[in-house]
C-alpha positions in Angstrom: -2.8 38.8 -19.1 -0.2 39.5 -21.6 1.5 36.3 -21.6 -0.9 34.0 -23.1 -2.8 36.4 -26.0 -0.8 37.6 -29.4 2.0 36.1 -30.3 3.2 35.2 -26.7 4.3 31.3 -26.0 1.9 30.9 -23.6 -1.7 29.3 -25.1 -5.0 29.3 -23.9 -7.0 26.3 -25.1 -9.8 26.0 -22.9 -9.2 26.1 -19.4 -5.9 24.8 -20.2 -2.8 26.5 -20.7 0.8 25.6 -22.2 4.2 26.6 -23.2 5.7 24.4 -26.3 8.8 26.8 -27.1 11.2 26.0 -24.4 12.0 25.2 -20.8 10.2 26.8 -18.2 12.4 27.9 -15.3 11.2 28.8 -11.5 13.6 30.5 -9.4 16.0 30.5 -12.5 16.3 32.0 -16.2 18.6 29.4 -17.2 16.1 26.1 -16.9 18.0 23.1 -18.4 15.0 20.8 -18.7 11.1 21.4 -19.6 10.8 22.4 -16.2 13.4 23.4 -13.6 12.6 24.8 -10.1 16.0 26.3 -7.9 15.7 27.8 -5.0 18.7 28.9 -2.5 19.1 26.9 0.7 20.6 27.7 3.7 23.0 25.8 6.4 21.2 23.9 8.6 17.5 25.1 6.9 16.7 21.0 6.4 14.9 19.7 3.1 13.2 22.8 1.8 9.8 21.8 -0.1 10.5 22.8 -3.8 7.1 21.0 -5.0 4.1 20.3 -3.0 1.2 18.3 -4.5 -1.3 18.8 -2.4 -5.2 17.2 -2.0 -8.0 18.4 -0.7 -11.4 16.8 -0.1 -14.0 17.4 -2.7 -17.1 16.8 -0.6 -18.1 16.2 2.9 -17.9 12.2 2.5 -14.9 11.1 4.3 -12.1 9.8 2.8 -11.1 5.5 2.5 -7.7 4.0 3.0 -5.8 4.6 -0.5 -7.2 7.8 -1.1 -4.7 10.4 -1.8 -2.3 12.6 -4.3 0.0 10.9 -6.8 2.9 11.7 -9.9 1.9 9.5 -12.9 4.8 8.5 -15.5 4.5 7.8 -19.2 6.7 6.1 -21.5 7.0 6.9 -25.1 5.1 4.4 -27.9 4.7 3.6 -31.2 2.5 6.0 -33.2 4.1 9.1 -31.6 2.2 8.4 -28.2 2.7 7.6 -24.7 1.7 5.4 -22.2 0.9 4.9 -18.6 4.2 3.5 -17.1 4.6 4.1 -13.1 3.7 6.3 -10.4 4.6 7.2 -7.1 1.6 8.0 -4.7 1.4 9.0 -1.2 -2.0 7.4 0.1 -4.1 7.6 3.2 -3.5 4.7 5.4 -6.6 4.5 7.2 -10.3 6.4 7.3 -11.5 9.6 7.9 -10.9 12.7 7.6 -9.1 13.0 10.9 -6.6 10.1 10.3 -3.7 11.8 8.4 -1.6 8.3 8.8 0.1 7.7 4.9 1.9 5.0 3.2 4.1 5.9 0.0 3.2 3.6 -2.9 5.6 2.9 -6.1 3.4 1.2 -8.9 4.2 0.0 -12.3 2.6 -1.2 -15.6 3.1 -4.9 -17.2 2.4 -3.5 -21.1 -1.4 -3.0 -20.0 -1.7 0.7 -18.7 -2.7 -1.0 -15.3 -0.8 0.1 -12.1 0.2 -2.9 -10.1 1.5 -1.7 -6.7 5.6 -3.1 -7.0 6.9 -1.9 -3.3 5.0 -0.1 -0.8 6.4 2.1 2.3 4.1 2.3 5.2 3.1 5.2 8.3 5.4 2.5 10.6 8.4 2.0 8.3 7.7 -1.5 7.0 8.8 -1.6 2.9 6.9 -4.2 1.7 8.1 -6.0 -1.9 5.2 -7.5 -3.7 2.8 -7.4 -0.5 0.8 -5.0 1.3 0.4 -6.9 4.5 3.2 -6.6 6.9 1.1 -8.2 10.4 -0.3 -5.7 13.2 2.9 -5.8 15.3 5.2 -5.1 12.6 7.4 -1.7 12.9 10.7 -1.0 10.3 9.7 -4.5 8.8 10.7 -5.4 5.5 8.2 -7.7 3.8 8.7 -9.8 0.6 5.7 -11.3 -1.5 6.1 -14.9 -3.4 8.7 -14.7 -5.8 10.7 -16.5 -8.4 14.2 -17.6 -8.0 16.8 -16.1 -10.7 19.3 -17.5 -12.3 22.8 -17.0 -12.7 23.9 -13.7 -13.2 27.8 -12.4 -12.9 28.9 -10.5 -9.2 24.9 -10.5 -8.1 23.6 -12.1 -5.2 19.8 -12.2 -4.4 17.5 -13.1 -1.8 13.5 -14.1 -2.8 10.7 -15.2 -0.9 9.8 -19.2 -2.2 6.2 -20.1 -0.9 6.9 -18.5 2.3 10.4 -19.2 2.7 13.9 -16.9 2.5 16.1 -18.1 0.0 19.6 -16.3 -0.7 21.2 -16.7 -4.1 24.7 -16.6 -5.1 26.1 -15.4 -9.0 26.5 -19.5 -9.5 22.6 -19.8 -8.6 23.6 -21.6 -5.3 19.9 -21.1 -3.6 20.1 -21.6 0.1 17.5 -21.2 2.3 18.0 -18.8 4.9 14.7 -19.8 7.2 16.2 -22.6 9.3 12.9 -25.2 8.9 13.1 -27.3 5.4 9.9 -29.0 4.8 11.4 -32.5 4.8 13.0 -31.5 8.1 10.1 -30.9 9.8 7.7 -32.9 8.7 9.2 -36.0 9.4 10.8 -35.1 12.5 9.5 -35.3 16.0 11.3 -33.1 17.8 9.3 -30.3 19.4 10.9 -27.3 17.5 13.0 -29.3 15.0 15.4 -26.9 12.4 17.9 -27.6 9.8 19.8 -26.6 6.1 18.9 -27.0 2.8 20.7 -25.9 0.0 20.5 -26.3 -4.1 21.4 -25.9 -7.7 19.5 -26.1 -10.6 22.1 -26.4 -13.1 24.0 -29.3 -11.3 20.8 -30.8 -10.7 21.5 -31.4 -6.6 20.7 -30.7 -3.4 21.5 -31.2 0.2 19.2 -31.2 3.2 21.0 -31.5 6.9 19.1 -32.4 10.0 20.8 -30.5 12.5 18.0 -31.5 15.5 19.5 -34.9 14.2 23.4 -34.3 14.0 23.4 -32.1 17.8 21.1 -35.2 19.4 24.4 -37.4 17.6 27.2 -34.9 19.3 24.7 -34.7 22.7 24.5 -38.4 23.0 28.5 -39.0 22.9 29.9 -36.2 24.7 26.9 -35.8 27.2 27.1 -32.3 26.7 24.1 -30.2 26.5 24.2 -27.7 23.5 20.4 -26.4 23.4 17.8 -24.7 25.1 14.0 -24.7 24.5 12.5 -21.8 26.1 8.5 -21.3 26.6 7.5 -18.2 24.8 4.3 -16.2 24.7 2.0 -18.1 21.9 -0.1 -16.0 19.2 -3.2 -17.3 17.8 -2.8 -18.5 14.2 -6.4 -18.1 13.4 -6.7 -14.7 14.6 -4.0 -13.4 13.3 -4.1 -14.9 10.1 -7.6 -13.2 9.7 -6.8 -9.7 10.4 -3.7 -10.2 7.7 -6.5 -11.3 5.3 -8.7 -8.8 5.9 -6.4 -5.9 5.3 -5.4 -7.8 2.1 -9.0 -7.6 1.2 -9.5 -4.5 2.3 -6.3 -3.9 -0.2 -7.9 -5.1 -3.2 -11.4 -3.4 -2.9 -9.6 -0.5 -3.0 -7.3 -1.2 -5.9 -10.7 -2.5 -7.8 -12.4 1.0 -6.9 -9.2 3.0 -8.1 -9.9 1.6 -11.6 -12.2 3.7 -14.1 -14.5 2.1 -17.0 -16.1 4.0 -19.7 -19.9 5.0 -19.1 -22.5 7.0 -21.0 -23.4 10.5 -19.7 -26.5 9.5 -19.0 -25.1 7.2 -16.7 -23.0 9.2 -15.0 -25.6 12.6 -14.5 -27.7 13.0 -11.2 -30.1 15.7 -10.9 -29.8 17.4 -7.2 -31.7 19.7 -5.5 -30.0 23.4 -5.1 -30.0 24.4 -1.7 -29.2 27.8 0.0 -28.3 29.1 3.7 -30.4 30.6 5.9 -29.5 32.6 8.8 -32.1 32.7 11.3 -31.9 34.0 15.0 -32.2 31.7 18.1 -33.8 33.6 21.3 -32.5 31.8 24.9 -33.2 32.4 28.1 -31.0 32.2 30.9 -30.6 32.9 35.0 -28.0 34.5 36.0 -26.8 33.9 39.4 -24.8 37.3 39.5 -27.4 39.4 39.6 -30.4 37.0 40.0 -32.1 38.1 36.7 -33.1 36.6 33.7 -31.4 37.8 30.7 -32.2 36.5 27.2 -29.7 35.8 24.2 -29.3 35.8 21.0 -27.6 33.4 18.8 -27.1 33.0 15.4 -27.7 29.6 13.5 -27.3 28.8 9.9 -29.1 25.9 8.1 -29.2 24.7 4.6 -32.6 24.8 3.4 -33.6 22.7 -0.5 -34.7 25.6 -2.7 -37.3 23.2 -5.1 -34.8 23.9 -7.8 -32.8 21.1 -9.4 -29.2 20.8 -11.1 -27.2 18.0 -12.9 -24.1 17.2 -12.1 -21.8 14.5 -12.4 -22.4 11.5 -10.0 -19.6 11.4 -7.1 -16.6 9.0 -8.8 -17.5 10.2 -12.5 -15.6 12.7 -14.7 -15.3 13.7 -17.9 -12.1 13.8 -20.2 -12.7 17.5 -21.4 -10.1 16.6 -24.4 -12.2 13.7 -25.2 -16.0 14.3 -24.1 -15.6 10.4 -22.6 -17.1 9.8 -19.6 -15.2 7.7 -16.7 -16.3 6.5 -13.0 -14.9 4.7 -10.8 -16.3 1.0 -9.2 -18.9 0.9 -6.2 -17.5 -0.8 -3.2 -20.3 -3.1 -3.8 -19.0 -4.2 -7.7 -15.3 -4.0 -6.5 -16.3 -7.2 -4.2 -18.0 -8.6 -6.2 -14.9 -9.0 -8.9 -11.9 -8.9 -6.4 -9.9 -12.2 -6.7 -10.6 -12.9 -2.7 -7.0 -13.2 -0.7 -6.2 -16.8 -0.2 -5.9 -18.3 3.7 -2.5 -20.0 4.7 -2.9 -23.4 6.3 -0.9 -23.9 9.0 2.3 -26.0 8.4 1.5 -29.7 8.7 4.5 -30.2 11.5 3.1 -27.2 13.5 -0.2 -28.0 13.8 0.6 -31.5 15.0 2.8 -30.0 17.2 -0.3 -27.9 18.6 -2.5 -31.2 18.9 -0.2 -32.9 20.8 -0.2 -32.9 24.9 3.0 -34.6 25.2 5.7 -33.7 27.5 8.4 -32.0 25.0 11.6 -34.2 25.2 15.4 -32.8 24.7 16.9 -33.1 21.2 19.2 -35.7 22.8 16.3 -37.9 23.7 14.5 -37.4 20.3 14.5 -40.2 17.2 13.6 -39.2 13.8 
């Protein structure tokens, strides 16, 4: 074609083309950035697709969990180069080819060209913050992963997620934990569901705990009011639960481990394969018919693929080549991805709940119970 021989902007090198003269424009002639796509939408028409990216599968393997299509982002660098900096991928949740479920995953770099996955939205609507694993119930959940508290910082408040616990922090880095069950509550308490406040600064160097089991059995015991309820509820196993959380978690990092590539020799990274060619071949069947009490014979068509003795090479399933570069990349077997993954690590259950579990005692009424 025209555009890309003589003196036209468009250049060939390759199988690649570019433009490096201007803005290219879609749907306009007036692009005001290196690429600009407008398109007219009418009342009521919904979000029209301006840009689809779209995958499709390269060979008749099916597909794992994390497969799927993504927008990479580099950052300018030193030297007149860029970097890997984010991305934003849309990944298969679960596997096979028939399981369309996605999650949408935001990723960034820490200086090393790695992606770390920062926030992740899943097929049910949980938005998980530095975590992946959201439990088999949740739905619309939003999930934080261990965190570090801040510090003060003018007209901000924050919350964070402390070794498993919600803390909320004011601009005078006031922390105050919003999960009602501060470790010196409940472990020295022995109420059967025991709760309470805790609440510190760093830069005043104090803190206060309140018992509140404690300061309602006080109120309970000299009005002989009644200001609590303990309900039975249905009870999930910790074990079981906590295991399926893990293995999705694992099941997480395999997957990240197999995402990376490592630089391998072509040698390496050829297979020879065996060329193979289809054959049409006719099937002869015979059938009764009980309409007119004969046998009638059909034919029917069958294809097979049949190995022709010839051979090929091609490049081993996870391998490519950077056609810029001639360096050869694959990707990690599920077998060397566990073998390096840093294994996810299990949650012991909270000393005061799994005494709680032990015990066979009759549960007694905050008024009735002594620290």
């Amino acid at each position: 074609m025209a555009f890309i021989s003589g003196n036209a902007p468009w250049k060939r090198t390759g199988n690649d083309i570019s433009y490096m003269d201007g803005n290219v424009g879609i749907g306009t002639t007036e692009p005001a950035s290196l690429l600009e796509i407008e398109k007219s939408i009418s009342r009521q028409q919904g979000a029209v697709a301006l840009l689809t990216l779209d995958g499709i599968e390269a060979s008749n393997t099916d597909l794992d969990a994390g497969d799927g299509v993504s927008m990479l982002f580099k950052i300018p660098y030193e030297g007149g180069i860029s970097k890997i900096g984010a991305s934003i991928a849309a990944v298969k949740n679960g596997i096979g080819d028939t399981d369309s479920t996605t999650d949408l995953v935001f990723s960034t770099s820490q200086n090393d060209e790695t992606l770390d996955e920062a926030m992740r939205i899943d097929n049910n609507g949980n938005v998980g913050i530095g975590t992946t694993t959201f439990g088999a119930a949740a739905v619309t959940v939003l999930t934080l992963g261990n965190g570090t508290a801040p510090g003060a910082l003018a007209n901000t408040a924050s919350i964070v997620s402390l070794v498993g616990e919600l803390w909320a922090y004011d601009s005078g880095a006031v922390g105050t934990q919003l999960t009602s069950h501060p470790k010196e509550v409940m472990e020295s308490s022995t109420h059967p569901f025991p709760f309470g406040f805790k609440s510190q600064n760093a830069y005043i160097g104090k803190e206060i705990i309140v018992d509140w089991t404690k300061l309602i059995a006080s109120v309970e015991n000299l009005t002989g009011e009644s200001y609590h309820v303990i309900n039975d509820i249905p009870k999930i196993d910790w074990d079981e639960n906590l295991t399926n959380q893990l293995n999705d978690e694992r099941e997480r990092r395999i997957r990240e481990k197999q995402d990376e590539e490592v630089e391998v020799t072509i040698a390496e990274a050829i297979e020879e394969v065996e060329v193979v060619e289809e054959i049409e071949t006719d099937i002869t069947e015979s059938k009764f018919s009980l309409v007119d009490g004969k046998v009638h014979e059909t034919i029917t068509k069958v294809t097979e693929k049949v190995g022709t003795g010839n051979f090929v090479k091609q490049l081993k399933e996870g391998c490519r080549i950077d056609e810029k570069t001639g360096i050869v990349y694959s990707k990690k077997t599920r077998a060397e991805a566990e073998a390096i993954i840093v294994e996810p690590e299990r949650l012991k259950m909270p000393a005061w709940m799994e005494k709680r579990l032990q015990e066979t005692q009759q549960e007694v009424g905050i008024a009735n119970y002594s620290r």
